[in-house]
ZAKEGU-684341 format. One record per residue: x, y, z of N, C-alpha, C, CB in turn; residue in three letters. Coordinates in steps of 0.2 Angstrom, whole numbers, plus 5000, padded with zeros to 4 digits. Glycine has a CB too. Example, Ala and Ser with C-alpha at 12.3 -4.5 7.8 and 13.67 -1.06 7.14 Angstrom:
2
506649725039506249785039506649845039505749785045ala
506449895035506849955036506450005039507049975029ser
***
This chain:
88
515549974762515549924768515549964774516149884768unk
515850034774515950074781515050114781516850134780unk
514950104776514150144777513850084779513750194772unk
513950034777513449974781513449964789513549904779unk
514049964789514449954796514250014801515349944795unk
514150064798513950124804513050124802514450224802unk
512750104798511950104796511950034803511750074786unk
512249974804511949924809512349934815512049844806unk
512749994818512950034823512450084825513450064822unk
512150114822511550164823510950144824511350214817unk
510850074821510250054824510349984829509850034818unk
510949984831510949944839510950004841511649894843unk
511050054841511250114846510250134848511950204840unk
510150134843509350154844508850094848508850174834unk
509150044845508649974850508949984857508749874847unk
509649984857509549994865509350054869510149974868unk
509450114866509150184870508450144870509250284864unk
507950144865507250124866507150074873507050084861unk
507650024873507549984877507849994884507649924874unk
507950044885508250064891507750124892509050084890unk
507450134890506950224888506250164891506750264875unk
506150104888505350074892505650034898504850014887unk
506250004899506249984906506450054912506749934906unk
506550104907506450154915505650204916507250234914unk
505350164910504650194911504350164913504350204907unk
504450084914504050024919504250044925504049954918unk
504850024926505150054934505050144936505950034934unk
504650164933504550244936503850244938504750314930unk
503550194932502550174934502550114939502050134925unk
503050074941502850034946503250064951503049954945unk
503650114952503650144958503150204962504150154958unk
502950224956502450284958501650244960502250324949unk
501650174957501150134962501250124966500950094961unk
501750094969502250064976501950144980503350044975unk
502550174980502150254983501450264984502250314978unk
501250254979500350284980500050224984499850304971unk
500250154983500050074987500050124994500749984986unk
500750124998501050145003500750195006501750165003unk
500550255004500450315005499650295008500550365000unk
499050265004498450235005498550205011498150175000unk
499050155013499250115018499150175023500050085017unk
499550215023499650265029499150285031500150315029unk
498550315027498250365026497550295029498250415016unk
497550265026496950205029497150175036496850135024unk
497450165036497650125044497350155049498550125047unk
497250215052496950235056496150225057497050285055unk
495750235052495150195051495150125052494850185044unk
495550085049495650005052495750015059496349965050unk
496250055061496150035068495550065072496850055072unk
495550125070494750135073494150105075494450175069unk
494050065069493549995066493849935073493849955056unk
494349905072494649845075494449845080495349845075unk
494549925084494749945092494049955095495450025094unk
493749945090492749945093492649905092492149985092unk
492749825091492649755091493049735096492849725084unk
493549755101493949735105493349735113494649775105unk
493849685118493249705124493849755126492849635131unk
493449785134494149825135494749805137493949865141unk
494649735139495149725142495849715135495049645146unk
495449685131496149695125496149755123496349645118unk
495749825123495849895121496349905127494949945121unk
496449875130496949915135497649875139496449945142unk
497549815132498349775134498749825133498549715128unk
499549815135500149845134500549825127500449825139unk
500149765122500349755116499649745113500849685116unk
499649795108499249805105499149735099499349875104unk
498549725097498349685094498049695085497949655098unk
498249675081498049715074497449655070498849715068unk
497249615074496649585074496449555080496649535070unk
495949565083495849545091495549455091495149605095unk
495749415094495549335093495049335093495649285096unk
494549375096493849365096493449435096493649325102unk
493249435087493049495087492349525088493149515082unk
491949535094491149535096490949595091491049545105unk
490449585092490049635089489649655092489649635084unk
489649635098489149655105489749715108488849565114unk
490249705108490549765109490449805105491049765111unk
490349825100490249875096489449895095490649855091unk
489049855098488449865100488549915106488049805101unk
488749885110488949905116489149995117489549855118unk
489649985114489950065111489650105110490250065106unk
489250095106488750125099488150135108488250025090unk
488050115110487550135115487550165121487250105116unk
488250145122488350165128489050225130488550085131unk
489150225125489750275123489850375123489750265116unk
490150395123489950495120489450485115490850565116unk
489150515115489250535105489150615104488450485099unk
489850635105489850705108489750745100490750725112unk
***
C-alpha cells in the first residue's frame, strides 16, 4: 500500500512540475512578444510621425499640442511639400 501511495505522489508531483514548466513557457512566449510588440512600437513611430506631419498644413505642424491624427488630412500638402520643400 505504501508503494502505491508514493507511486500516485510522484506522479501528482510530475503533472504539476509539467504544468507549471508550460505555464511559465506561455508566459515567457507572450512576454517576449509584448517586448518585441513594444519595441516595433518605438522603433516605427517615428515614420508615422514623419508621414502624419506631411499631411498636416502648417498651421497644425506648428500647434503647441501636437496632434497624432490631423482632422483633415490633405494630400495637397504633401504634394505641396514634395515640391516645394529642400530635397537636400
Amino acid at each position: 500500500m505504501s508503494e502505491t501511495k508514493n507511486k500516485v505522489m510522484a506522479e501528482r508531483k510530475y503533472r504539476s512540475q509539467l504544468l507549471t514548466q508550460s505555464l511559465f513557457k506561455v508566459l515567457g512566449k507572450g512576454g517576449t512578444y509584448l517586448f518585441l510588440f513594444l519595441m516595433a512600437l518605438i522603433v516605427l513611430f517615428p515614420f508615422y510621425w514623419m508621414l502624419i506631419s506631411s499631411v498636416k498644413t502648417l498651421d497644425e505642424y506648428r500647434a503647441s499640442v501636437p496632434t497624432f491624427w490631423p482632422p483633415g488630412a490633405h494630400a495637397t500638402e504633401l504634394r505641396r511639400s514634395l515640391h516645394h520643400g529642400p530635397a537636400g
